[in-house]
mmCIF file as Biopython writes it, N, C-alpha, C and O atoms, coordinates in Angstrom:
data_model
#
loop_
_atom_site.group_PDB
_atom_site.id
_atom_site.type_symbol
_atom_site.label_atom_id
_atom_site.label_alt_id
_atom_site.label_comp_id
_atom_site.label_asym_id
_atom_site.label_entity_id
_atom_site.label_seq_id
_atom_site.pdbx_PDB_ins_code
_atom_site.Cartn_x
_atom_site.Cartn_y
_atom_site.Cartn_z
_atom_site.occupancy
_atom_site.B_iso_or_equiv
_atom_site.auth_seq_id
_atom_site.auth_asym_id
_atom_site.pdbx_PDB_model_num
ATOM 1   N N  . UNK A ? 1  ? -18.340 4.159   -11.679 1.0 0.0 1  A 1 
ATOM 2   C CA . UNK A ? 1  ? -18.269 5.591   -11.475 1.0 0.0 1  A 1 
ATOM 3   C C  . UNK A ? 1  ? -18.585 5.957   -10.025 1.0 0.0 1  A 1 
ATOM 4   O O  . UNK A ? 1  ? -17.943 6.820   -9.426  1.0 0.0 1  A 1 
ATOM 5   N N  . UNK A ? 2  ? -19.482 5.351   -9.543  1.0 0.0 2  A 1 
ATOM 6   C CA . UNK A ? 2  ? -20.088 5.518   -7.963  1.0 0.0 2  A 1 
ATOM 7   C C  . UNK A ? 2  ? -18.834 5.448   -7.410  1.0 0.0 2  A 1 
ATOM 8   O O  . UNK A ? 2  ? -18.407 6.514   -6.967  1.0 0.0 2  A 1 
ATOM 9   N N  . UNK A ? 3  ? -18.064 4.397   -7.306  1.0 0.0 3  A 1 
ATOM 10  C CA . UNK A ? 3  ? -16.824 4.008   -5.998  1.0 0.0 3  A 1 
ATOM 11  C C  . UNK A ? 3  ? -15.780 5.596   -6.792  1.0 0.0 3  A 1 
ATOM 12  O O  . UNK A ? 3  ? -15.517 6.442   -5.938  1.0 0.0 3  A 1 
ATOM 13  N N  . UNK A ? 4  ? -15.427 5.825   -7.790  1.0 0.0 4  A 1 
ATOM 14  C CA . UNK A ? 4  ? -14.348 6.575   -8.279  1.0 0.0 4  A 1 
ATOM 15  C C  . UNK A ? 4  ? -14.712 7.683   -7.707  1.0 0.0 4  A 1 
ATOM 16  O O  . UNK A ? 4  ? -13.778 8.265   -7.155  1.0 0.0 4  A 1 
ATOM 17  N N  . UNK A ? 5  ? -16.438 8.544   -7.584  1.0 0.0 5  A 1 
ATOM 18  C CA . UNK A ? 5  ? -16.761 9.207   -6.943  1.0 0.0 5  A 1 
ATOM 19  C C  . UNK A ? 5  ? -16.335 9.778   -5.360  1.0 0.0 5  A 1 
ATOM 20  O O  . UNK A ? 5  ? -15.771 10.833  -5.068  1.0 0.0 5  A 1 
ATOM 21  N N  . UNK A ? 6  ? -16.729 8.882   -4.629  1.0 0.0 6  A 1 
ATOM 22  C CA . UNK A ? 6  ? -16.546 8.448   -3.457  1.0 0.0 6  A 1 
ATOM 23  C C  . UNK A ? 6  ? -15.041 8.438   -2.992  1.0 0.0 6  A 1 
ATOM 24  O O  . UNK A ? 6  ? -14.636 9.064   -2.012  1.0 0.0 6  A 1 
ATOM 25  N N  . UNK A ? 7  ? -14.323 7.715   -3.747  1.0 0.0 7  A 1 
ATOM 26  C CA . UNK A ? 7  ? -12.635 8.015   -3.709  1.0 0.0 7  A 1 
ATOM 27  C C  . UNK A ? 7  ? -12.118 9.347   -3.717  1.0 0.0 7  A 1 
ATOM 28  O O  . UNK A ? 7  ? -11.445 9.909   -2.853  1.0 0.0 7  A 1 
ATOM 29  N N  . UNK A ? 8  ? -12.563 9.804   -4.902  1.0 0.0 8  A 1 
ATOM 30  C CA . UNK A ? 8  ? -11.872 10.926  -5.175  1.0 0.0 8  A 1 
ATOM 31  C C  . UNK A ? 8  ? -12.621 11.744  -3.852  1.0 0.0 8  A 1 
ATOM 32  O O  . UNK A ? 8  ? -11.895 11.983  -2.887  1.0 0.0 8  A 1 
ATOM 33  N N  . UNK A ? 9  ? -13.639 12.048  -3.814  1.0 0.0 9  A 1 
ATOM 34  C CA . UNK A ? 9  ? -14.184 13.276  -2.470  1.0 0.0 9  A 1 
ATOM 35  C C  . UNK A ? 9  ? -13.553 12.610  -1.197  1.0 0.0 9  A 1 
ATOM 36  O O  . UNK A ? 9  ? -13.716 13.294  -0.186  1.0 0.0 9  A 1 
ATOM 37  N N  . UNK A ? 10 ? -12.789 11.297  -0.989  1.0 0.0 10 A 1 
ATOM 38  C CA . UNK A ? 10 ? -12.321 11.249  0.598   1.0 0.0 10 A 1 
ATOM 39  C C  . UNK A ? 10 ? -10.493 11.306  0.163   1.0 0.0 10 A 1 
ATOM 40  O O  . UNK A ? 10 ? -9.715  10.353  0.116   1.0 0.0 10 A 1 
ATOM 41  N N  . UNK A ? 11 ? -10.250 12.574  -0.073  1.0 0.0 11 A 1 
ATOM 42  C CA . UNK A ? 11 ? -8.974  12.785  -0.145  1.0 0.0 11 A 1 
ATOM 43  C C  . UNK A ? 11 ? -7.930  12.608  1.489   1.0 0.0 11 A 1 
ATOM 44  O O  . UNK A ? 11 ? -6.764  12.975  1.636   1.0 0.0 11 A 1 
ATOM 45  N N  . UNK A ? 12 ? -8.686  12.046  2.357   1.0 0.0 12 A 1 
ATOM 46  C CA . UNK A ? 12 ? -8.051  12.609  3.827   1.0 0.0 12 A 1 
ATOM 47  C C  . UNK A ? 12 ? -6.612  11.171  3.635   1.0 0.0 12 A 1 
ATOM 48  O O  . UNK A ? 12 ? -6.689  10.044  3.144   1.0 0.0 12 A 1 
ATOM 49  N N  . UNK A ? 13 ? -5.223  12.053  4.395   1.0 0.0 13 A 1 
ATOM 50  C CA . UNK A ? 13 ? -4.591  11.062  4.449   1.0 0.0 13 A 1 
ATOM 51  C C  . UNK A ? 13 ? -4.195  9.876   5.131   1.0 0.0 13 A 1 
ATOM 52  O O  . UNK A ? 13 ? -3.118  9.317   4.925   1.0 0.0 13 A 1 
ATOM 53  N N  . UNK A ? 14 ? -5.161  9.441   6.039   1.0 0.0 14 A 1 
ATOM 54  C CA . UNK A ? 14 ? -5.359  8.350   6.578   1.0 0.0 14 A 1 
ATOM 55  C C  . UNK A ? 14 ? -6.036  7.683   5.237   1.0 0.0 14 A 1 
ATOM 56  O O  . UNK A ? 14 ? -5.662  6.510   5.232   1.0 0.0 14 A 1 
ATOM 57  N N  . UNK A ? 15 ? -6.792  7.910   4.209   1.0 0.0 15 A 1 
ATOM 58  C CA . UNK A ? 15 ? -7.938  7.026   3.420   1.0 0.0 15 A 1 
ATOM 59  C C  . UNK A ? 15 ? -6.469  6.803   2.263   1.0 0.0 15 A 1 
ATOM 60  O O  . UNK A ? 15 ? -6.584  5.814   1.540   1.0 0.0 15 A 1 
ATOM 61  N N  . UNK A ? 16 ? -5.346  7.521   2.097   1.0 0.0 16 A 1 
ATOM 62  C CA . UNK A ? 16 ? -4.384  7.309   1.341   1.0 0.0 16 A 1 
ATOM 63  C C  . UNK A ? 16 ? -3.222  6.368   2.264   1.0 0.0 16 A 1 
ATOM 64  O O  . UNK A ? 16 ? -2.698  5.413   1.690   1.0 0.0 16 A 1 
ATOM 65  N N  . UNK A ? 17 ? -2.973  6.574   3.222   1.0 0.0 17 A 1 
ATOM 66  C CA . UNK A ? 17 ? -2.038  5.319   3.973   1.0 0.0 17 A 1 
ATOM 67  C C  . UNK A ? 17 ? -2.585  4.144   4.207   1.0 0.0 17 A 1 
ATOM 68  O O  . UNK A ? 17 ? -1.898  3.341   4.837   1.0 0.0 17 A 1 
ATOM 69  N N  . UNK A ? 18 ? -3.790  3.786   3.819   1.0 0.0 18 A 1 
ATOM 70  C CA . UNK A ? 18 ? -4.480  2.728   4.063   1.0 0.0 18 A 1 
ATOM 71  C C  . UNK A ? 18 ? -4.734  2.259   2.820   1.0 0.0 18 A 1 
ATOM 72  O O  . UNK A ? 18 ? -4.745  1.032   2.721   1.0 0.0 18 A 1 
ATOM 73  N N  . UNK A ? 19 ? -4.903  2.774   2.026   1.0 0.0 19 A 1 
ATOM 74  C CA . UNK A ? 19 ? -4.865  2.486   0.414   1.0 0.0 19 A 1 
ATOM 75  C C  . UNK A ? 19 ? -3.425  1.419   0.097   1.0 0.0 19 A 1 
ATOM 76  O O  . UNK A ? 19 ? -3.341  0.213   -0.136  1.0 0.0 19 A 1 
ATOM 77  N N  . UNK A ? 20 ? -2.139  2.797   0.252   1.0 0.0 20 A 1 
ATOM 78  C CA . UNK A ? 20 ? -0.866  2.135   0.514   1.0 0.0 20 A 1 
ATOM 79  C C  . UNK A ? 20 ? -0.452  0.825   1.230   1.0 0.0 20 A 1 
ATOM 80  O O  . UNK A ? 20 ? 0.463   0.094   0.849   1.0 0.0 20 A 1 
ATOM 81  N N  . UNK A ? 21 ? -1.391  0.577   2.527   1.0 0.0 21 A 1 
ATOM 82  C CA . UNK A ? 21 ? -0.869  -0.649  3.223   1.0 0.0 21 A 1 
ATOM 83  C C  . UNK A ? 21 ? -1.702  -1.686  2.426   1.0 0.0 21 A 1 
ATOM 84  O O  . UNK A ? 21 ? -1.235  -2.747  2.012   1.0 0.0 21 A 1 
ATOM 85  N N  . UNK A ? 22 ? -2.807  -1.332  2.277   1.0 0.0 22 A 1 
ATOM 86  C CA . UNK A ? 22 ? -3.421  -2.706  1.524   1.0 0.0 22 A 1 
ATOM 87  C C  . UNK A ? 22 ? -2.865  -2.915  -0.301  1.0 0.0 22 A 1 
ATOM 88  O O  . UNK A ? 22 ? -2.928  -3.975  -0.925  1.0 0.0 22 A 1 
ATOM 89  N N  . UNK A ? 23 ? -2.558  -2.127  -0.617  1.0 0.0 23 A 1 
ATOM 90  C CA . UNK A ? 23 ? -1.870  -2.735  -1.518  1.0 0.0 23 A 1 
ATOM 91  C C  . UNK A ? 23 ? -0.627  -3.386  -1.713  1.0 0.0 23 A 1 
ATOM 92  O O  . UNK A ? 23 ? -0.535  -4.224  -2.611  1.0 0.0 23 A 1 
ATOM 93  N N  . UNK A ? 24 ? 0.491   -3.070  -0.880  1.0 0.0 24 A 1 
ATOM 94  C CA . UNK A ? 24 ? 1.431   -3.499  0.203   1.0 0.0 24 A 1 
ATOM 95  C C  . UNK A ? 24 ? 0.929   -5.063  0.482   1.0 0.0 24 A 1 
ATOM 96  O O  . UNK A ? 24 ? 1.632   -6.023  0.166   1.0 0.0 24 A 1 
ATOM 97  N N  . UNK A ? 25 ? -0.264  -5.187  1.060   1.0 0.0 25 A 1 
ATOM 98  C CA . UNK A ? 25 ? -0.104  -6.532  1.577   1.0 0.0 25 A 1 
ATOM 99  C C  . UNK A ? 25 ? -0.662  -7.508  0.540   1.0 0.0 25 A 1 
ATOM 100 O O  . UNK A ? 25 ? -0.536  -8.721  0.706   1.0 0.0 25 A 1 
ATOM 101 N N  . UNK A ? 26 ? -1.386  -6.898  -0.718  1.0 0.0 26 A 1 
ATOM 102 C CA . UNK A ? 26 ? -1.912  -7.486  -2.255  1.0 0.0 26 A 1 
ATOM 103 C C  . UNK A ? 26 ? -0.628  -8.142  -2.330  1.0 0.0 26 A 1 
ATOM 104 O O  . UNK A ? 26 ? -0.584  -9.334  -2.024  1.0 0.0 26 A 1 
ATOM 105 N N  . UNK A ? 27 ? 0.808   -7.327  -2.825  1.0 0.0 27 A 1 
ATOM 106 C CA . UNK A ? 27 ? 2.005   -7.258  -3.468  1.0 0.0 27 A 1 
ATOM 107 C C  . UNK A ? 27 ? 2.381   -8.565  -2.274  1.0 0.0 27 A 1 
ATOM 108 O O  . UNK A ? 27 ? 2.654   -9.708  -2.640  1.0 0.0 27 A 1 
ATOM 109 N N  . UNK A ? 28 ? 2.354   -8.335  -1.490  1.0 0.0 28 A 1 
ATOM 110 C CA . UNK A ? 28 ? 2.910   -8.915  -0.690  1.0 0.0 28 A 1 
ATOM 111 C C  . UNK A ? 28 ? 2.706   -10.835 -0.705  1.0 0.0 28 A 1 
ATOM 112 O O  . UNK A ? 28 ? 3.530   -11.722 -0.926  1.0 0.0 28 A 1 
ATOM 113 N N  . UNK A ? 29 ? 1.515   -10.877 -0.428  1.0 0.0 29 A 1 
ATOM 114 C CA . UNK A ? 29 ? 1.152   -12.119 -0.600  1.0 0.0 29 A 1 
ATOM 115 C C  . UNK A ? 29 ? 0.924   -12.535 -2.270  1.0 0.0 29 A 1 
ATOM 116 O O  . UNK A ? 29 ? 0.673   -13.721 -2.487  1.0 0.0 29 A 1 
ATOM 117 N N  . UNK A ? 30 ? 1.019   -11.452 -3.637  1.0 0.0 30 A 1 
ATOM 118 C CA . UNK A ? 30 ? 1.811   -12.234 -4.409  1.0 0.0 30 A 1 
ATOM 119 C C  . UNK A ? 30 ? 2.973   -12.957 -4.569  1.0 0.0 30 A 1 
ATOM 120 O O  . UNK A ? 30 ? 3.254   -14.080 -4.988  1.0 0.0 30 A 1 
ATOM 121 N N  . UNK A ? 31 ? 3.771   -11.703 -3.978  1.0 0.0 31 A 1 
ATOM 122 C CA . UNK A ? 31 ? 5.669   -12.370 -3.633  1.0 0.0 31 A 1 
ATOM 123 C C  . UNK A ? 31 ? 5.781   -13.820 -2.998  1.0 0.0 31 A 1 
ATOM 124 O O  . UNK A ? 31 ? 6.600   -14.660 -3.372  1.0 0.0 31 A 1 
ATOM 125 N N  . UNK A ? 32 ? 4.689   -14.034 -1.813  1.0 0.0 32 A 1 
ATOM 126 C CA . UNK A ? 32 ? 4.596   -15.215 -1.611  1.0 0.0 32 A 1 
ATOM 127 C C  . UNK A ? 32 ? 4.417   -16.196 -2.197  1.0 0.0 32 A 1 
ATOM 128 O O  . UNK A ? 32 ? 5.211   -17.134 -2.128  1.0 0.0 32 A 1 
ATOM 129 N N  . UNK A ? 33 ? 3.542   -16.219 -2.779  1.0 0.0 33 A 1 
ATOM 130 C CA . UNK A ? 33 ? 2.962   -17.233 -4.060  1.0 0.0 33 A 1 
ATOM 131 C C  . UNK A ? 33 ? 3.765   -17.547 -4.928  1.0 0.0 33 A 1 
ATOM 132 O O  . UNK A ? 33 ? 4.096   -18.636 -5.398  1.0 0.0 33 A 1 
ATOM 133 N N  . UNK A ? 34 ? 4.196   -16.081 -5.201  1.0 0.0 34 A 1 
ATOM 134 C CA . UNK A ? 34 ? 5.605   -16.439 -6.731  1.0 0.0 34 A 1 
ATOM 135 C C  . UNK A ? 34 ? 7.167   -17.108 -5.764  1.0 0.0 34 A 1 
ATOM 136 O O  . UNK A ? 34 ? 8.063   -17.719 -6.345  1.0 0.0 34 A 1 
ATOM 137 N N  . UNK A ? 35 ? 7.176   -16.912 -4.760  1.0 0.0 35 A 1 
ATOM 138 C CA . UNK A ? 35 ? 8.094   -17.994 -4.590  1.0 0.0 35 A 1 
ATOM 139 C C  . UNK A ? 35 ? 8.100   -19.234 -4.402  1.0 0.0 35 A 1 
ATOM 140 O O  . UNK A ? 35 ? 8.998   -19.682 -3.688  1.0 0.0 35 A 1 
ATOM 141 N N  . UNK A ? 36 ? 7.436   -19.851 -4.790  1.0 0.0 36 A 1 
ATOM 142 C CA . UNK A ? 36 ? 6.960   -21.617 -4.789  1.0 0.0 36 A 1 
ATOM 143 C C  . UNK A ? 36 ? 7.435   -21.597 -6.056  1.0 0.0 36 A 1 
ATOM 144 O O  . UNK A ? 36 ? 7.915   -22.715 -6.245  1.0 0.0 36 A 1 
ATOM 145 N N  . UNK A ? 37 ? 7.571   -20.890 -7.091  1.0 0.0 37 A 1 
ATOM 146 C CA . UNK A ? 37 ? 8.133   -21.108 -8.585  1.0 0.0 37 A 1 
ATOM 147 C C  . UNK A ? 37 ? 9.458   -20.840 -8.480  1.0 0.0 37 A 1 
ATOM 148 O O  . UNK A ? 37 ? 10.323  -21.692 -8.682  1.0 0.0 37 A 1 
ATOM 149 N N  . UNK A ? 38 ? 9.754   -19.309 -8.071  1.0 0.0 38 A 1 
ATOM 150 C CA . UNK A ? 38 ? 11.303  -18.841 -7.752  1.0 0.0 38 A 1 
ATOM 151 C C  . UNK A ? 38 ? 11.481  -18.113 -7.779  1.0 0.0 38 A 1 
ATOM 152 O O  . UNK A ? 38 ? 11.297  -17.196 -8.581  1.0 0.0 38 A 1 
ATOM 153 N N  . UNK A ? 39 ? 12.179  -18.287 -6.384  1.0 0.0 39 A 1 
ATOM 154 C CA . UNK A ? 39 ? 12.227  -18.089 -4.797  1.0 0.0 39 A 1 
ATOM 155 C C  . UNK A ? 39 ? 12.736  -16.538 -4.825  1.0 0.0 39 A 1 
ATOM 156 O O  . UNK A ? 39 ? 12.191  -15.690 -4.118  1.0 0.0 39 A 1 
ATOM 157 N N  . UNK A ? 40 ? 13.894  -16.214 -5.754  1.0 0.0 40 A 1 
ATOM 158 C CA . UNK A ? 40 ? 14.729  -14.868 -5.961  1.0 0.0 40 A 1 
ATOM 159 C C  . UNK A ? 40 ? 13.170  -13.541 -6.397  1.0 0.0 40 A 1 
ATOM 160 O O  . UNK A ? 40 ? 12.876  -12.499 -5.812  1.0 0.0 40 A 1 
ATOM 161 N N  . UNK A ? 41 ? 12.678  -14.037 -7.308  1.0 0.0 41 A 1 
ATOM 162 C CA . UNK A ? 41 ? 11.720  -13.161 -7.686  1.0 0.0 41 A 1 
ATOM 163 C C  . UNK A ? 41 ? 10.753  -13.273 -6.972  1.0 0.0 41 A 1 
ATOM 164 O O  . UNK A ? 41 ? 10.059  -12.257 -6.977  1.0 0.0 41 A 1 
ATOM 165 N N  . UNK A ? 42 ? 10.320  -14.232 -6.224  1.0 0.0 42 A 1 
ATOM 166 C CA . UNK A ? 42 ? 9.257   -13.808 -5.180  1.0 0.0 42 A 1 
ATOM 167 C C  . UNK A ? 42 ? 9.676   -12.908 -3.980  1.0 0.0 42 A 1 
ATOM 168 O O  . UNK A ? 42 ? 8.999   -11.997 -3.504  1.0 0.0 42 A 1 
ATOM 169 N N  . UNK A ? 43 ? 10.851  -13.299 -3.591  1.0 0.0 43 A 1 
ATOM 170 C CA . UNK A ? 43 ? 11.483  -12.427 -2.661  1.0 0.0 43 A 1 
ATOM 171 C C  . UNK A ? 43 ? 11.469  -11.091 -3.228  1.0 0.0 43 A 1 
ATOM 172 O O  . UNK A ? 43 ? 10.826  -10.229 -2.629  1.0 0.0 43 A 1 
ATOM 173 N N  . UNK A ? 44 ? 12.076  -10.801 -4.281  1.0 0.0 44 A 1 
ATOM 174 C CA . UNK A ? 44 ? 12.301  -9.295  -4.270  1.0 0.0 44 A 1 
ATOM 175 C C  . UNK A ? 44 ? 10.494  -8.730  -4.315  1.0 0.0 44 A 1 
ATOM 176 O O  . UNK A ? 44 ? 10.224  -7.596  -3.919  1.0 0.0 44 A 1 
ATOM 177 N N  . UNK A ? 45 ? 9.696   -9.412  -4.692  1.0 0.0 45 A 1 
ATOM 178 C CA . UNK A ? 45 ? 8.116   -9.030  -4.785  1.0 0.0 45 A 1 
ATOM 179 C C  . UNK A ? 45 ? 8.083   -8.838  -3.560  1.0 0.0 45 A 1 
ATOM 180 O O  . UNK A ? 45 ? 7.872   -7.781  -2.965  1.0 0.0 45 A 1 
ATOM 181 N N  . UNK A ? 46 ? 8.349   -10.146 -3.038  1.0 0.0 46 A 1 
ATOM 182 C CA . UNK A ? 46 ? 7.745   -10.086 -1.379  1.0 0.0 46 A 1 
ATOM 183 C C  . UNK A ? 46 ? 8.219   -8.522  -0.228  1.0 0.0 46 A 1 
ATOM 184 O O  . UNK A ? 46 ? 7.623   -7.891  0.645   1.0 0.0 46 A 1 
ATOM 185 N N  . UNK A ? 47 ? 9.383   -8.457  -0.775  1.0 0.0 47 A 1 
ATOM 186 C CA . UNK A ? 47 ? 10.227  -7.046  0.047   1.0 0.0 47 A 1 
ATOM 187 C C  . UNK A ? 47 ? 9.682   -6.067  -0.520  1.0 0.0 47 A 1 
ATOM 188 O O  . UNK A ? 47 ? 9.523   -5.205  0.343   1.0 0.0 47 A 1 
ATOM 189 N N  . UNK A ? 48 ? 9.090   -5.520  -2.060  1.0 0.0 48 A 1 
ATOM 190 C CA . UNK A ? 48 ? 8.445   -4.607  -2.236  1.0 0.0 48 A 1 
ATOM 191 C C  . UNK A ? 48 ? 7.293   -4.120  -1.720  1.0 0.0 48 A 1 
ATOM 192 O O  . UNK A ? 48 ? 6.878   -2.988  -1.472  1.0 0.0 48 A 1 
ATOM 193 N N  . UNK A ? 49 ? 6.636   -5.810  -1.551  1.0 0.0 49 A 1 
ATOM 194 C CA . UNK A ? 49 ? 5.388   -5.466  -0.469  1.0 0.0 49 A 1 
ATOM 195 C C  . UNK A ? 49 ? 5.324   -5.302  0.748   1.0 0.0 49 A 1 
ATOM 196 O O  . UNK A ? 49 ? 4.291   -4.936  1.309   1.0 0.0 49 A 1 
ATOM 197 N N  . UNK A ? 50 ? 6.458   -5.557  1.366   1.0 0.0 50 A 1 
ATOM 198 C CA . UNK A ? 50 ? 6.203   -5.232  2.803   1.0 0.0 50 A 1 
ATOM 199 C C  . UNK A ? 50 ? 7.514   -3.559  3.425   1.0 0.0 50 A 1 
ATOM 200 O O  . UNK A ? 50 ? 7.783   -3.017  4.497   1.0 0.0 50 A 1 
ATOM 201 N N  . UNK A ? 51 ? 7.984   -3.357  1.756   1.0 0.0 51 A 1 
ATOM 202 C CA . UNK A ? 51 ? 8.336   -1.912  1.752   1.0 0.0 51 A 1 
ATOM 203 C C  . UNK A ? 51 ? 7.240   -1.104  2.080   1.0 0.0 51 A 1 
ATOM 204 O O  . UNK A ? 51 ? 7.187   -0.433  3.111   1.0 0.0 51 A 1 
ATOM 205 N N  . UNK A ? 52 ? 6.201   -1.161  1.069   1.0 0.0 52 A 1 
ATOM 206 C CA . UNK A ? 52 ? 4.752   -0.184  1.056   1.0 0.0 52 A 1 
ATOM 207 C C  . UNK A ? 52 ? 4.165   -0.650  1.950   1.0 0.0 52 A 1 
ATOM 208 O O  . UNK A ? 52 ? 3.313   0.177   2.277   1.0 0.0 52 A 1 
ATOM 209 N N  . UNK A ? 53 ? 4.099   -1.634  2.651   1.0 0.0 53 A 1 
ATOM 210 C CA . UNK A ? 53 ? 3.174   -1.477  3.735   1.0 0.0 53 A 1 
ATOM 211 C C  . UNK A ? 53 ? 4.187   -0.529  5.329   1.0 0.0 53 A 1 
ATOM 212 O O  . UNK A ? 53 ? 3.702   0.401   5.973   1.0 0.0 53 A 1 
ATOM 213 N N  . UNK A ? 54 ? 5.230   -0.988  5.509   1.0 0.0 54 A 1 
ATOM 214 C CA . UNK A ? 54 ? 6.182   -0.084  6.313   1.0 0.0 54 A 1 
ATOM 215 C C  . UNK A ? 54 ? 5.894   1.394   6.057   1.0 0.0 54 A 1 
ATOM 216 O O  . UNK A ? 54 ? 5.654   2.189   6.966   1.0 0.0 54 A 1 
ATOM 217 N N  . UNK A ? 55 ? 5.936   1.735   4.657   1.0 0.0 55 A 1 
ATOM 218 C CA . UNK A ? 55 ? 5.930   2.960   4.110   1.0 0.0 55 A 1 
ATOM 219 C C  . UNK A ? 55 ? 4.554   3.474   4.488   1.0 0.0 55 A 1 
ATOM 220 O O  . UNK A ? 55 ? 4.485   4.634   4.894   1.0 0.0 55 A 1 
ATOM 221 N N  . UNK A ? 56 ? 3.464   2.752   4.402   1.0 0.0 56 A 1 
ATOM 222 C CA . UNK A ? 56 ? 2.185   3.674   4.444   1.0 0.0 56 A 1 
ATOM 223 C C  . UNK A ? 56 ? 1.737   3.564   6.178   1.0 0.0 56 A 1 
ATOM 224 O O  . UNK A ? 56 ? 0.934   4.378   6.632   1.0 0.0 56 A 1 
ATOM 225 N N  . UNK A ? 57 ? 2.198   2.743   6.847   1.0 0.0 57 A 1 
ATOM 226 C CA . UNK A ? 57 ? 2.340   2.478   8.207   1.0 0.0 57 A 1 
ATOM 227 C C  . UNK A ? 57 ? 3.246   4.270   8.608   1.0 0.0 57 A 1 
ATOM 228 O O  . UNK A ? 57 ? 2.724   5.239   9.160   1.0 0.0 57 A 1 
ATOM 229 N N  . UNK A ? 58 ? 4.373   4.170   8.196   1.0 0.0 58 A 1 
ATOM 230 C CA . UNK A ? 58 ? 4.844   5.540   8.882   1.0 0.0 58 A 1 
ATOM 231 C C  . UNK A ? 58 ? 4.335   6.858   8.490   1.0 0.0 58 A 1 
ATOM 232 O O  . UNK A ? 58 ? 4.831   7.834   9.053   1.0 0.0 58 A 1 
ATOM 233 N N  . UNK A ? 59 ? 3.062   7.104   7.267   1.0 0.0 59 A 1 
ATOM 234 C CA . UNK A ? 59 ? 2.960   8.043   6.228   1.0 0.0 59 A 1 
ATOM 235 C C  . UNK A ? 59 ? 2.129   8.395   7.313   1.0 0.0 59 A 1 
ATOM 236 O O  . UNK A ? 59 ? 2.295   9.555   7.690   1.0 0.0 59 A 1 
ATOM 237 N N  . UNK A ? 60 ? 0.755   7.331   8.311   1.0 0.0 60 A 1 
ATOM 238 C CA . UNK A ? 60 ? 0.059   7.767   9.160   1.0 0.0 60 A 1 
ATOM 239 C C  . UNK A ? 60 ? 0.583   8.497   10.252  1.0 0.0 60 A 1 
ATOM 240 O O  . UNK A ? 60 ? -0.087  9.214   10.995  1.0 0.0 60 A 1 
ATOM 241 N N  . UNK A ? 61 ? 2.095   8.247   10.347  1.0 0.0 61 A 1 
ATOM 242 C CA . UNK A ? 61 ? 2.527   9.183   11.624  1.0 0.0 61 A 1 
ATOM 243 C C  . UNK A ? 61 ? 2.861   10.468  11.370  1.0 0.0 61 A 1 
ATOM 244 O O  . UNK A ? 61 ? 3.116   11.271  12.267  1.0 0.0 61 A 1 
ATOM 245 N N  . UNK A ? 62 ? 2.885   10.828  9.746   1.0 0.0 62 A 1 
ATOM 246 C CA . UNK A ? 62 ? 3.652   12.214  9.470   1.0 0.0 62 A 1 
ATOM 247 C C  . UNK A ? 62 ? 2.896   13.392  9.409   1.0 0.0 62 A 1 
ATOM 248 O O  . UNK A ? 62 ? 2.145   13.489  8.439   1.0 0.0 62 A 1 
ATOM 249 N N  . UNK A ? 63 ? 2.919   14.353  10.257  1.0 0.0 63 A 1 
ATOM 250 C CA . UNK A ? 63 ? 2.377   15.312  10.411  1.0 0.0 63 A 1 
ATOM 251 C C  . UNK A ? 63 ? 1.496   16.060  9.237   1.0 0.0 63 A 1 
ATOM 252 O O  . UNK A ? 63 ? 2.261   16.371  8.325   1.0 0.0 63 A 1 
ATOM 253 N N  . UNK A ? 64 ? 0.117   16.456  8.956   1.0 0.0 64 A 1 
ATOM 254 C CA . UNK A ? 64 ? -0.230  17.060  7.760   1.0 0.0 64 A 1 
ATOM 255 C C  . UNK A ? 64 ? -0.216  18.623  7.778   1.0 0.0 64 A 1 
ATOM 256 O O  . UNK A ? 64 ? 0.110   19.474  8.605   1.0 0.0 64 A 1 
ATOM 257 N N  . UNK A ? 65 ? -0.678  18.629  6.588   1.0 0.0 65 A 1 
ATOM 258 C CA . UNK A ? 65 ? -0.743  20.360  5.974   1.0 0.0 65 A 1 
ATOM 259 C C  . UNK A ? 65 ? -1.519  20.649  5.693   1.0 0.0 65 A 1 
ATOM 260 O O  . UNK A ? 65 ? -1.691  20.434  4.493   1.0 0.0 65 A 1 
ATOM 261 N N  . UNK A ? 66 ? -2.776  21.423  6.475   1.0 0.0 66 A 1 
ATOM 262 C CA . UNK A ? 66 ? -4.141  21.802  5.786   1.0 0.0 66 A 1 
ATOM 263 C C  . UNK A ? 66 ? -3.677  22.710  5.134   1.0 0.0 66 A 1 
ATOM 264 O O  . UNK A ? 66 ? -2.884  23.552  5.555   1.0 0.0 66 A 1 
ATOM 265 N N  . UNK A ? 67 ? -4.221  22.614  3.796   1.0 0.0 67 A 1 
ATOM 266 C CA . UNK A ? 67 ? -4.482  23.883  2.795   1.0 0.0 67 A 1 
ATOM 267 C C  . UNK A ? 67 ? -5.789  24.598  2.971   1.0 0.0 67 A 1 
ATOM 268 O O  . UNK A ? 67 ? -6.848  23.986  2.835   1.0 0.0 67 A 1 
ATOM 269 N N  . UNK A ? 68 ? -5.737  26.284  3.363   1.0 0.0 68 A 1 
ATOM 270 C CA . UNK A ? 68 ? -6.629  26.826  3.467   1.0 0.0 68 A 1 
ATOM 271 C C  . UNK A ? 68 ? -7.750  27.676  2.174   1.0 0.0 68 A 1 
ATOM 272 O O  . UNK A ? 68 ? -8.769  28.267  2.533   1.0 0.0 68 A 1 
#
């Protein structure tokens, strides 16, 4: 409950594009792993993970919207 706490009150979107890249690179270095078994399905893992990490890499450049 402590960490879920803590999560939820740091809504800022840098603490969410960084969320995104590290899970990105989780996915990522599964895809790796699963291609030593095969190769097609690790690949498409592997490209999903380094989709979301691209993706949360550019999310830090996109301008925000304070809500007042």
């Amino acid at each position: 409950m402590f960490l879920m706490d803590r999560f939820m009150n740091r809504k800022s979107p840098a603490m969410t594009s960084w969320s995104v890249i590290g899970l990105g690179a989780l996915v990522t270095l599964l895809g790796y792993t699963l291609s030593e078994h095969d190769e097609r399905i690790g690949a498409g893992v592997t490209g999903f993970g380094l989709a979301h990490i691209l993706l949360g890499a550019l999310d830090m450049f996109r301008p925000t919207i304070k809500e007042s």
